[in-house]
C-alpha positions as CSV (number, residue, x, y, z in Angstrom):
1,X,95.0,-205.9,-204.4
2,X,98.3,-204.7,-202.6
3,X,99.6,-205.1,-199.7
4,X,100.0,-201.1,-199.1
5,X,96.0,-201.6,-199.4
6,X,95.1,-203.9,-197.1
7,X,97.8,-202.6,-194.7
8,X,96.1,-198.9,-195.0
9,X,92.8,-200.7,-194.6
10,X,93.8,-202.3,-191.5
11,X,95.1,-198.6,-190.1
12,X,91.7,-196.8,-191.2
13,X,90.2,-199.2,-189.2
14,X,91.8,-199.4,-186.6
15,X,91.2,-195.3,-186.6
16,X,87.6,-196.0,-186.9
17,X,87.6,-198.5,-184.2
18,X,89.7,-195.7,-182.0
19,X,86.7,-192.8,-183.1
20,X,84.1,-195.2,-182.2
21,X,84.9,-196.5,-179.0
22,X,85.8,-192.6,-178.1
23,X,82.3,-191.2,-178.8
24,X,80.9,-194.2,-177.3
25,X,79.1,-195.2,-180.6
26,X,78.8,-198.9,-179.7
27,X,76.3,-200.2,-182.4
28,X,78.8,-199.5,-185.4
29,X,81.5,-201.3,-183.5
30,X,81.0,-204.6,-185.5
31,X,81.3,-203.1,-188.7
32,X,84.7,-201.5,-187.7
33,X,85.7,-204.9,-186.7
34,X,84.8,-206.9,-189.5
35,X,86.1,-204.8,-192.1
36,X,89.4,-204.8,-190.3
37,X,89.6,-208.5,-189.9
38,X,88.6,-209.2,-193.5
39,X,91.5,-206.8,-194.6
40,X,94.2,-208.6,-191.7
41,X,93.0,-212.0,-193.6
42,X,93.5,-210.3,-197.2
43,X,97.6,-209.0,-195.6
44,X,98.1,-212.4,-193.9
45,X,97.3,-214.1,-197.3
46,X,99.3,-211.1,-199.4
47,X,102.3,-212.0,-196.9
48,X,102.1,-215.4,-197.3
49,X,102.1,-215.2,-200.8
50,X,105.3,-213.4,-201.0
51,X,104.5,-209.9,-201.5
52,X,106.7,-207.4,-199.8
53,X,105.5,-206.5,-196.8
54,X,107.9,-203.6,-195.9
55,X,105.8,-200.6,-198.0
56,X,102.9,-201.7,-196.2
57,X,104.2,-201.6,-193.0
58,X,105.5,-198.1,-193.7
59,X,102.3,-197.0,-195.6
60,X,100.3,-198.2,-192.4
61,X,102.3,-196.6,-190.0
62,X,103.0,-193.1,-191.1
63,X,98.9,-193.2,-191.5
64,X,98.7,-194.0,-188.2
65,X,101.2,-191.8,-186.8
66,X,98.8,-189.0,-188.8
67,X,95.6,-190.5,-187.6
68,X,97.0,-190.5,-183.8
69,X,98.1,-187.2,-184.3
70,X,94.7,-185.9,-185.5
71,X,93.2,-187.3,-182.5
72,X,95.7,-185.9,-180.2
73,X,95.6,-182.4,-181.6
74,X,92.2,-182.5,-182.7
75,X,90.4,-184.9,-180.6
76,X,87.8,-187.7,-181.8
77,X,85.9,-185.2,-184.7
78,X,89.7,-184.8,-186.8
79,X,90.1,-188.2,-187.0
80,X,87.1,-188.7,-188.0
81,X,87.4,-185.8,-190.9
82,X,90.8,-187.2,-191.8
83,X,88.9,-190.9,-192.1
84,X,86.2,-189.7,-194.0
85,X,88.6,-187.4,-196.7
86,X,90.4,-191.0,-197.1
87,X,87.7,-192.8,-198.1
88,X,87.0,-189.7,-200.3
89,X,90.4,-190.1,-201.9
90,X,90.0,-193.9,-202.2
91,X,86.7,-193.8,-204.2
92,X,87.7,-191.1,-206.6
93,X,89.8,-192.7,-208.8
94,X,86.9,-195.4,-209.3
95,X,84.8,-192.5,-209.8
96,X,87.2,-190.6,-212.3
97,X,87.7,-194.1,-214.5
98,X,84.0,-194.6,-214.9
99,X,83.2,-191.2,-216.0
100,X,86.7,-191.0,-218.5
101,X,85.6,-193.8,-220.5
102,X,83.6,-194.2,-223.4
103,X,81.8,-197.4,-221.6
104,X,83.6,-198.5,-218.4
105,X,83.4,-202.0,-218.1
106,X,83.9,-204.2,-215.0
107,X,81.8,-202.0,-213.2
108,X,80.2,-204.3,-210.4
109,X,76.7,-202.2,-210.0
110,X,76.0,-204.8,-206.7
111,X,78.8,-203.7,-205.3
112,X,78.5,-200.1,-205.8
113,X,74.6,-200.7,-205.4
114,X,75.6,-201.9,-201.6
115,X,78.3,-199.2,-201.0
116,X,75.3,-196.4,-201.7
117,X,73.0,-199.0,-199.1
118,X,76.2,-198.5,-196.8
119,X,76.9,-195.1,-197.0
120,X,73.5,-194.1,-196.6
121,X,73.1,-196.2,-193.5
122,X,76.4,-194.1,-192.2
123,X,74.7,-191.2,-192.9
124,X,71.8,-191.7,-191.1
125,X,73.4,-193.4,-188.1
126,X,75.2,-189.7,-187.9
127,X,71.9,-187.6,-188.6
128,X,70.3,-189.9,-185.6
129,X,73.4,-189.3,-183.6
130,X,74.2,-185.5,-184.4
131,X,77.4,-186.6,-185.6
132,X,78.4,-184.8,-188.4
133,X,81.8,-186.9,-189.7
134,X,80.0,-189.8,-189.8
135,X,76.7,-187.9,-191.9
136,X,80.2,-186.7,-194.1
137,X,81.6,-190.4,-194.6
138,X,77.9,-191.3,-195.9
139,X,77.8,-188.5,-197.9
140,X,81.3,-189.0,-199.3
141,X,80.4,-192.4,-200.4
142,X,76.7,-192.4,-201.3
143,X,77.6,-189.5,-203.7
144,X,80.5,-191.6,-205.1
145,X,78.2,-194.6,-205.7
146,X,75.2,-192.8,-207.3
147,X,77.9,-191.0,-209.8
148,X,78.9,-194.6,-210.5
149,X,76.2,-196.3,-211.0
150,X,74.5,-193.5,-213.2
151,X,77.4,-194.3,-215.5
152,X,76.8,-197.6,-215.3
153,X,73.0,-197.5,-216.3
154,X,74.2,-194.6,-218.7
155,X,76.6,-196.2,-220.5
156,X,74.8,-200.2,-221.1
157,X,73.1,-199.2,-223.8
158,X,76.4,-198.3,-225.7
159,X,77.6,-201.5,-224.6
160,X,74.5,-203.4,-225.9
161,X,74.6,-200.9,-229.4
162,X,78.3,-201.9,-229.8
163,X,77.7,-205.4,-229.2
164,X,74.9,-205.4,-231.3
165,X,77.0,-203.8,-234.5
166,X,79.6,-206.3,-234.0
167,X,77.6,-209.3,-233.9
168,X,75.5,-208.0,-237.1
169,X,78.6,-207.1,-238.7
């Protein structure tokens, strides 16, 4: 966990918050707000325990000079694109580990199990609403979670097989 993470997670939210409010989408407000306390805690603490707050504070910024832009030029759907391509761009390289190794271990299946419950909520929330980003964003991330998690049932027997030569061995 980083700093430039939590401080980039604060921003999206915020973004979200900004996108949500805008299209008057009041119901998926909490979530918005939730996840960006959680991730103010998670800096706070980061802060507090010395780390270098600077590249954060830059990292967040310029992302939300580019998320204010979006909605300026583009109005409430381009920040919502530019939202959902981040979360796109934060699951891949999860995505690309898992499927690169022979067995990927430290692979949480409950919490890839309750990003797919997640996403597919978001996507539904945007089919009910005729709101294509947010139908994206669950896309995006239900996708993501099913490639994962196929690994992860995919790959436990390999696990088991290796464990199982080792300890006979």
């Amino acid at each position: 966990m980083s700093i430039s993470t939590t401080a980039l997670s604060v921003a999206s939210e915020v973004g979200w918050l900004i996108y949500l409010a805008g299209e008057r989408l009041w119901p998926a407000l909490p979530e918005a707000v939730l996840t960006m306390v959680v991730n103010l805690v998670l800096t706070v603490s980061l802060l507090r325990a010395g780390a270098e707050w600077a590249i954060g504070a830059a990292a967040a910024g310029a992302w939300g000079i580019v998320l204010i832009g979006g909605r300026v030029v583009g109005g409430p759907p381009a920040i919502a694109v530019l939202l959902s391509v981040t979360y796109a761009v934060q699951l891949v390289p999860a995505v690309w580990t898992a499927w690169r190794v022979w067995c990927p271990t430290g692979v949480s299946a409950s919490a890839w199990a309750g990003r797919f419950i997640q996403s597919a909520l978001w996507s539904g929330y945007g089919l009910m609403r005729d709101d294509p980003p947010l139908v994206t964003l669950g896309a995006i991330g239900s996708v993501a979670s099913a490639v994962v998690l196929t690994r992860f049932v995919v790959t436990r027997a390999r696990l088991t097989a290796a464990g199982a030569v080792t300890a006979t061995s």
